[in-house]
Residue, then its C-alpha position, 0 to 999 in steps of 0.5 A: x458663362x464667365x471665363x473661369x477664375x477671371x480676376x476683375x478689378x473694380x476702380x470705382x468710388x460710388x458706393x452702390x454702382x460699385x456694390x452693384x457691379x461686386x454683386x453681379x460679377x460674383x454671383x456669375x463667378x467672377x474674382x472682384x477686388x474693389x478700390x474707391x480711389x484712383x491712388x489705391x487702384x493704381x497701386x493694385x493694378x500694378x501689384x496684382x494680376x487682374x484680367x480686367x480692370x473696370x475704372x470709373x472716370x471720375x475718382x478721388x485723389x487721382x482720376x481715371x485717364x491719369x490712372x489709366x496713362x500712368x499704367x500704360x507709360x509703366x508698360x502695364x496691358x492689362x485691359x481697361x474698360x473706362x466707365x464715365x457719365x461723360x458721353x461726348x466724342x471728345x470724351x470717348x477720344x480722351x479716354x482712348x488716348x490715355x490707353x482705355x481699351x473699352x468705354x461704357x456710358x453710365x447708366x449701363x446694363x449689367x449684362x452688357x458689362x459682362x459681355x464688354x469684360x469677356x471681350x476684353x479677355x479673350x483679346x489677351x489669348x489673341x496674338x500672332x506672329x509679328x506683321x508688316x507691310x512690305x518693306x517693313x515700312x511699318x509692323x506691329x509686334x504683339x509681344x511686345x504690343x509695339x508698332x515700329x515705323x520708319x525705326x521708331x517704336x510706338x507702344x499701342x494698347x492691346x486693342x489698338x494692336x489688334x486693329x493694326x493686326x488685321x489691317x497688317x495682315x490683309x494689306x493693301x485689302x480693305x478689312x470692312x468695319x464689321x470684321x474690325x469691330x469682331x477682331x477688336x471686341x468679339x461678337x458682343x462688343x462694342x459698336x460703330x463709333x467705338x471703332x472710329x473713335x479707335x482708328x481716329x487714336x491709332x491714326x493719330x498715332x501712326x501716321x500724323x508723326x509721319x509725312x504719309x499717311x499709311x491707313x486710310x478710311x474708305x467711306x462706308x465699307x472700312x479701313x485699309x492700309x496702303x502700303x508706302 
């Protein structure tokens, strides 16, 4: 069952996914409020208090990843999760990098959005102390969600924050994909290639500004970081 009083807003300008989408949440009891553009959506989502925001890719007068950076560059965690027909890596990657937290391919079953919404809210309750490899070379403040490395402050996305989180925590330990998709999504969220595409962005992040590479993949079992 849904968490109570969980308040979604819906970014979506097709009308009947959208009326699709109203009808299913609210009948599980759900708080539902509907833009069917991306200017109008931007607008709310940083005027209102949602749990969850549920944001079609494809939008009239501003789209969705533009929506979605615009939130982040303002400092604004609330949880994304993109909606889109577009299912190429690349795609998946984009939408990452512009701040998404999830990605569902339309068509997509109603009861899998729910379990991706209720993931995504039980990451907001997730925090901790702040962590750090030894000698502080790099740490991540949940707070703040703000990874600090060699003294610059790189803002990550919550679900970014919770990967680093763990990978912190148990270095130099290899944390195995399993456990890194339970931290991130929960027991029903997201896949494999969700995960990489994830790690590919917080790599991007964290280690290409740098001269050495702090997180590194180990084939077939997960990720580590290895400690400078």
């Amino acid at each position: 069952m849904p968490d109570p009083g969980l308040h979604v807003l819906l970014v979506e300008d097709q009308t009947d996914i959208a009326a699709n989408i109203w009808d299913f949440l609210e009948r599980r009891g759900y708080e539902v409020d509907h833009c069917a553009d991306g200017a109008s959506g931007l607008e709310r989502a940083r005027n209102g208090r949602f749990d969850v925001v549920v944001l079609d890719l494809g939008l009239p007068r501003m789209d969705g990843l533009d929506l979605c950076r615009h939130l982040r560059d303002a400092g604004h965690g609330v949880p994304v999760l993109m909606l889109t027909a577009r299912d190429t890596l690349d795609d998946k990657l984009r939408g990452y990098a512009h701040g998404a937290d999830d990605y569902m391919v339309k068509p997509f079953a109603m009861r899998e959005l729910e379990a991706r919404i209720r993931a995504l809210h039980r990451g907001l309750s997730r925090g901790g102390a702040r962590t750090e490899t030894p000698g502080a070379s790099l740490a991540y403040d949940p707070a703040t969600m703000t990874a600090t490395r060699e003294g610059k402050r790189i803002p990550l996305t919550r679900l970014q924050g919770r990967l680093l989180h763990v990978l912190l925590a148990e270095s130099p330990n290899i944390v195995p994909h399993e456990r890194l998709v339970r931290a991130a999504w929960g027991s029903e969220g997201a896949d494999m290639a969700a995960l990489h595409t994830q790690m590919y962005e917080l790599r991007t992040l964290l280690d290409r500004p740098f001269d050495a590479a702090l997180i590194r993949s180990v084939r077939g079992v997960g990720y580590r970081i290895q400690p400078s």
